[in-house]
N, C-alpha and C positions, 0 to 999 in steps of 0.2 A: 752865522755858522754856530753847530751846538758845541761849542769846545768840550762839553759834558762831556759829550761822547762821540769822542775824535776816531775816524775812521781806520779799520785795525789794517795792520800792515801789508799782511797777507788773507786774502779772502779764504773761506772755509775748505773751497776746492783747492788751491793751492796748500792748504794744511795737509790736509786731507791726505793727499798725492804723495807731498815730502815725506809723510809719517809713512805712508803703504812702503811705500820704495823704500824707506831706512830697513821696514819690518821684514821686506821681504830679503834685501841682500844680507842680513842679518841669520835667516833660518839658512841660509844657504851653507853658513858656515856650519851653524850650532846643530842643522841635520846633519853635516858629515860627523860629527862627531861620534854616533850612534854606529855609523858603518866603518872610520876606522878605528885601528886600536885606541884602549881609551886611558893610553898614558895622561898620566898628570901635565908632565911633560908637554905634550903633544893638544892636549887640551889647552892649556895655556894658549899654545901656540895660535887654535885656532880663535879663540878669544882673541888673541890682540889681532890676528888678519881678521875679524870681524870687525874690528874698531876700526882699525888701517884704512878697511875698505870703505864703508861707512862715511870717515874723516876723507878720504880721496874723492868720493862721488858727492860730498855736501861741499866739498869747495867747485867742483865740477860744475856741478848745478847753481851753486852761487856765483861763479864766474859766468854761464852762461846765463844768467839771469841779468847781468852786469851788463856786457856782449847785448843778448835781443834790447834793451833799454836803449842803451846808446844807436843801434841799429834802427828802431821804431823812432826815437826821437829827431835822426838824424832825416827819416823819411817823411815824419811830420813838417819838419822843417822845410823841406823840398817843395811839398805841396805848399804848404802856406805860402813859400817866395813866388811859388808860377800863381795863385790866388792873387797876390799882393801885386806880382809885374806884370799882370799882361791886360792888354789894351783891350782884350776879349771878353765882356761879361757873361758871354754863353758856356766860354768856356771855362773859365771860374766856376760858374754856377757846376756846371760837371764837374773836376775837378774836386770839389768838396761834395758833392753826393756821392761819388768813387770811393771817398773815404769814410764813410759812415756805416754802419753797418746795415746791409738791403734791407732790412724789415723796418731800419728808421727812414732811408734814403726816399721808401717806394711813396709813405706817408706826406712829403716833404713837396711841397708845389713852386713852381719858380720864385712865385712871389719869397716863399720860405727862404729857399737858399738864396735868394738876393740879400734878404736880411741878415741872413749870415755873414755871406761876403762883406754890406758895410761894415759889420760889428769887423769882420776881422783886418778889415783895412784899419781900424784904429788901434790897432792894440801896438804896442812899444816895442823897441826894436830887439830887447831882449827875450821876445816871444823866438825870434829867428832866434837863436843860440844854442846850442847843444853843449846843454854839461850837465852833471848829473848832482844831482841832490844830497843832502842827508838820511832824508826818505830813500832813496837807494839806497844806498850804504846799508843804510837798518836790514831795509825787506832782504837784502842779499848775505846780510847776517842770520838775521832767522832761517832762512833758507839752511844755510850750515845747520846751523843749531839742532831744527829738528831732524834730518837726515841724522847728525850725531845722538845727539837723544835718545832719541828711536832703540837706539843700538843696548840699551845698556838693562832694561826692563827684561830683555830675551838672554842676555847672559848674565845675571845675576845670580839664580839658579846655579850657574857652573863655580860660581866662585865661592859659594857657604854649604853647598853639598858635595857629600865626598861620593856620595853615589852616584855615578855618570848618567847610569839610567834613569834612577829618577829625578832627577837633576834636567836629564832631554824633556821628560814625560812635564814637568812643571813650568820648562818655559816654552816647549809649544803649546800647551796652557795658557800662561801668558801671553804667547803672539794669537791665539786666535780671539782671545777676550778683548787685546787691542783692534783687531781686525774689526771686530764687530761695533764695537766703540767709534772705528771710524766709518763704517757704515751708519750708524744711527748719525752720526753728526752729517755725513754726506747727504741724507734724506733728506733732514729736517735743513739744508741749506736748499736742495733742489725743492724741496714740497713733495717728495713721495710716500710712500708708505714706509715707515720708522723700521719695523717690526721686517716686514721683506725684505728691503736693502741690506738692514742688520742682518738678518739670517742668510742671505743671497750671497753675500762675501763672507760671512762667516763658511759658509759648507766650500767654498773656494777653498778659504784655508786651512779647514780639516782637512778636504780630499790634497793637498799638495804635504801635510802632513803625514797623512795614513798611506800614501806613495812613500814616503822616505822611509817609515818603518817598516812598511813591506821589503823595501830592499836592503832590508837591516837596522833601519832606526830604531 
């Protein structure tokens, strides 16, 4: 194993995802801003219900990230004891191609998951056990993390400009330069076209801007 380079916490689509969703419940506030009055006061306000919000939905999604782990692991387990207890090799052999994903299962000939099933008759008893890691813990930190993050590149702007207007106009600015940032990063993990993806969610998130100003942003 290349400890050099230890495998990253959360895979790119998983970034990816947490950052759009921070981005997006984020313009949700910092558009209304544009359409209500634009007290200081009141600005503030939506500022901190954009963090609020943000901080509520990154533990959300870190809890349910916690939640499917234990759930997935709990069903892993499952299968492995009817693998390990039953007197049936056919059914075993089933049993673990059910669990594979079809595009590797189809490949996979009896003799295959026969091999499998010894390998997994040996494995130690705390293979059966369901508890959670450190490796959780982290991925479902980061998870927070970026949901909150997210949140603060798009109301920056409101906090060092005293002009509300330009202050809106520079960080949906910023949310669409981020937008597209994670477009190019979403490409370059799928293999598609850099330049398409990036501009494809980028014009998303114009047009969901150029909506809000129309109706007053």
């Amino acid at each position: 194993m290349d400890l050099s380079n230890p495998k990253p916490l959360l895979n790119t689509m998983d970034r990816v995802s947490e950052i759009l969703f921070g981005i997006i419940m984020t313009l949700t506030f910092t558009c209304s801003i544009g359409i209500a009055n634009t007290k200081n006061t009141e600005i503030r306000q939506l500022i901190i219900g954009a963090i609020s919000c943000n901080i509520a939905w990154g533990l959300v999604d870190a809890i349910g990230y916690i939640v499917s782990t234990i759930v997935q692991r709990s069903r892993n387990r499952t299968i492995l004891n009817s693998v390990l207890t039953t007197s049936d090799a056919d059914k075993a052999r089933k049993d673990i191609s059910d669990s594979l994903p079809p595009s590797i299962a189809s490949v996979l000939e009896a003799a295959d998951l026969e091999q499998i099933r010894k390998k997994l008759a040996n494995l130690p008893d705390s293979a059966l056990q369901v508890r959670l890691t450190t490796r959780h813990l982290k991925k479902s930190l980061m998870i927070f993390l970026l949901m909150f993050i997210s949140t603060f590149p798009i109301v920056i702007p409101f906090i060092f400009i005293r002009d509300t207007q330009l202050a809106l106009r520079i960080s949906n600015m910023i949310a669409i330069v981020l937008i597209f940032l994670c477009g190019w990063s979403l490409a370059k993990y799928v293999g598609s076209n850099k330049w398409l993806m990036s501009f494809g969610m980028t014009l998303v998130g114009v047009v969901l801007v150029l909506i809000t100003i129309a109706l007053g942003g």
